[in-house]
C-alpha positions, 0 to 999 in steps of 0.5 A: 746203723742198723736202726738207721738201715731199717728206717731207710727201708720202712720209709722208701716202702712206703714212698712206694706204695704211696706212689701205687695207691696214687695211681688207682687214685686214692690216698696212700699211707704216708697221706692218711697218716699226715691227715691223723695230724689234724682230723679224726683218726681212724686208728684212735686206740692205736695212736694211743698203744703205740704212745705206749710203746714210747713211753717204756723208755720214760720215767714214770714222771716223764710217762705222766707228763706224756699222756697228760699232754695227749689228752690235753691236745686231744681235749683241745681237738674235740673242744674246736671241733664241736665249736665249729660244729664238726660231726665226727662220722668216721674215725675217732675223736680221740689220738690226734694228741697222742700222734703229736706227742710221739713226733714230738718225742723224736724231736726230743731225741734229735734236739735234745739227747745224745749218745745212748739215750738219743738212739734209746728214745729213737728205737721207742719212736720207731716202734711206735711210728711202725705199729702205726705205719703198718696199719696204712700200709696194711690198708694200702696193700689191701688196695692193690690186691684189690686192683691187680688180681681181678681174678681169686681161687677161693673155688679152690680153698673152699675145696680143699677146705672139704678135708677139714670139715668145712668148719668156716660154715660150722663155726658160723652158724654158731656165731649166728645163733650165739646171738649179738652178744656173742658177734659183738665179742669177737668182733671187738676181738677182731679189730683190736688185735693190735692193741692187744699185741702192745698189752703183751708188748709192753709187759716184755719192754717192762724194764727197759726204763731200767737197763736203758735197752730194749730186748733181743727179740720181743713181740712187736718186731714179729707183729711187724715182720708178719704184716710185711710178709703176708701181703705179698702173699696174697699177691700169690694167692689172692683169696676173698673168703667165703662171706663174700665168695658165697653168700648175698655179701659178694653181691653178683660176684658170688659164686653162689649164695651158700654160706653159713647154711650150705657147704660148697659142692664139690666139683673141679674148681676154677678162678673166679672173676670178682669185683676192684674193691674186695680185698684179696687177704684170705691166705694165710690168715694174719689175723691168725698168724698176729693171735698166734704170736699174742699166744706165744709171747704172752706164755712166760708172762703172769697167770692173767696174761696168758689167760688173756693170750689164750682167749685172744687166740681162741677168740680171733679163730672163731671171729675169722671163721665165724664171720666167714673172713676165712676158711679152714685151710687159711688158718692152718697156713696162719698157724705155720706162717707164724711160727715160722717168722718167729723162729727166723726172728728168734733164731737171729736173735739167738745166733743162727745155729742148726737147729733154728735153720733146720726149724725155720726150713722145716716151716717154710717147707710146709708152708710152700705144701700147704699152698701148692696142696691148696692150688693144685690138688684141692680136688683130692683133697675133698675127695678123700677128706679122712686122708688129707684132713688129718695130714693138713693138721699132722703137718700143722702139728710138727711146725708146732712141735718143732718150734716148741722143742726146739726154742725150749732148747735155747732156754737157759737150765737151772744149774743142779745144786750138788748135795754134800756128802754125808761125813762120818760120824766120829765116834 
């Protein structure tokens, strides 16, 4: 029922920002996913995670049979395109196939099993169709934000931004003189976060084949939580960032054309009228808050997966700053956003007791300070930087501190082996 309950939502969400979308007259995100039917998809790496996803309640006979059938309907797909001399110029030529293969995963379930087995392959299914769901619906927020906030602060981030040291202009004249090589990383980096989170996913669904059910709280249902949540924030603090508030990329929108090689001045700061088509996602940043929780749940895996969690995380902190997606402050709110669902998630999980009540207020709290800091006293902020600065990453540091101790708390204790007592010797 609880499935059933989440899918109702999911579903009647996107029914409305379809409905939104249609009104500033584009395709919402049931339509762009209906069309990853037939044409090339955009979210080709993606469709294929998320088939993943599905596959980890399969056998292995079962998970070849999958993927050997994806990649013989997307054989199929590129074969009639290239014979009726379609050029694939947006999109992928492959994920057709695994987008077809997870449907007809769910009419399996409902056709073909029952009892236990049915709502195990339906909760794959679901996962999978949400993981790309959130993608459309990602794209379909950004739209909106687009077109009813006419007006950003980023005048006042950047401000604040003063107190950390301005590091989005620091860290992008670094990425400028790494060369391409080094904006070719992060930027792959960047855009295949989500396939990464499945890596990690599918590392913690390892077993579900086995005990035929899926863990209390694993990874996926944080990626999703942070993608429903972040946006309406964006609602409240719509912020383009500084490639566009301030350089040539904003076009006559910018406030000024200063990044990556001049710091903003520092001065009262005001909302700036921008254009319909740039997206207001800057605060939090949820590239951020996505590579957080990669990190987090990729340390109680292999010796290679927390390396590769750890450069995820390193790597996407320096895309967001250094392609000037993002400033300073953005990362900081990412940071406690994050851990702050994560331990609302874990907290259900586990049985809502004190101390993941008091964690969970405790992030919100700062969370709620880092916004109303950044809108209301930016001015202060880069005004006395030695006072602030250290206080935006003191207060960042207790979420983590707090979240660390706490959740180590829940973890279950090796129980002492008690030594026997030495007996006498007889003599």
């Amino acid at each position: 029922m609880l499935w059933a309950a989440v899918g109702v939502v999911a579903l009647g969400f996107l029914v409305a920002l379809e409905i939104a979308a249609r009104r500033y007259g584009l395709p919402g995100p049931i339509t762009n996913q209906a069309r990853e039917l037939l044409f090339p998809p955009k979210s080709g790496f993606l469709l294929y995670a998320s088939l993943a996803l599905v596959m980890v309640v399969f056998t292995w006979r079962q998970r070849f049979i999958a993927a050997g059938t994806a990649i013989g309907i997307d054989i199929v797909f590129v074969l009639v395109r290239w014979a009726a001399g379609i050029n694939v110029t947006e999109g992928h030529p492959f994920g057709n196939g695994a987008l077809w293969v997870i449907l007809g995963c769910a009419v399996i379930a409902v056709t073909r099993r029952t009892g236990a087995e049915r709502a195990l392959l339906l909760k794959g299914v679901g996962l999978a169709l949400l993981l790309v769901a959130g993608r459309k619906t990602g794209d379909a927020w950004l739209l909106i934000t687009s077109k009813t906030r006419p007006a950003v602060l980023d005048q006042y981030v950047a401000t604040a931004d003063h107190a950390l040291g301005n590091p989005s202009w620091l860290v992008g004249r670094l990425v400028r003189a790494s060369g391409p090589v080094g904006a070719h990383v992060l930027d792959y980096v960047y855009v295949q976060l989500a396939v990464a989170a499945v890596v990690v996913a599918l590392y913690q669904l390892r077993n579900v084949a086995v005990e035929r059910r899926f863990p209390r709280h694993h990874l996926v249902r944080t990626f999703l939580v942070i993608g429903l949540l972040g946006p309406a924030i964006y609602m409240i603090f719509p912020v383009v960032g500084p490639v566009f508030a301030y350089s040539a990329e904003g076009g006559h929108w910018a406030a000024a054309n200063l990044w990556p090689d001049t710091p903003p001045p520092v001065g009262p700061p005001h909302p700036l009228s921008f254009d319909e088509i740039t997206p207001r996602n800057c605060m939090p940043s949820l590239h951020t808050a996505w590579a957080t929780t990669i990190f987090v749940h990729s340390r109680k895996g292999p010796r290679i997966l927390r390396y590769a969690g750890t450069f995820w995380l390193v790597a996407t902190l320096g895309a967001t700053l250094g392609f000037g997606y993002h400033y300073g402050a953005d990362l900081v709110a990412g940071v406690v956003f994050a851990l702050t669902v994560e331990a609302a998630l874990r907290t259900a999980a586990q049985g809502w007791d004190r101390s993941g009540i008091r964690l969970v207020a405790h992030g919100a709290t700062v969370f709620a300070a880092l916004l109303v800091s950044y809108r209301y006293l930016p001015l202060k902020m880069a005004e006395h930087p030695w006072l602030f600065g250290p206080l935006l990453i003191l207060a960042m540091t207790s979420v983590i501190y707090g979240y660390v101790r706490t959740t180590g708390s829940w973890e279950p204790k090796a129980a002492s082996v008690r030594q026997p007592e030495p007996q006498p010797e007889l003599v």
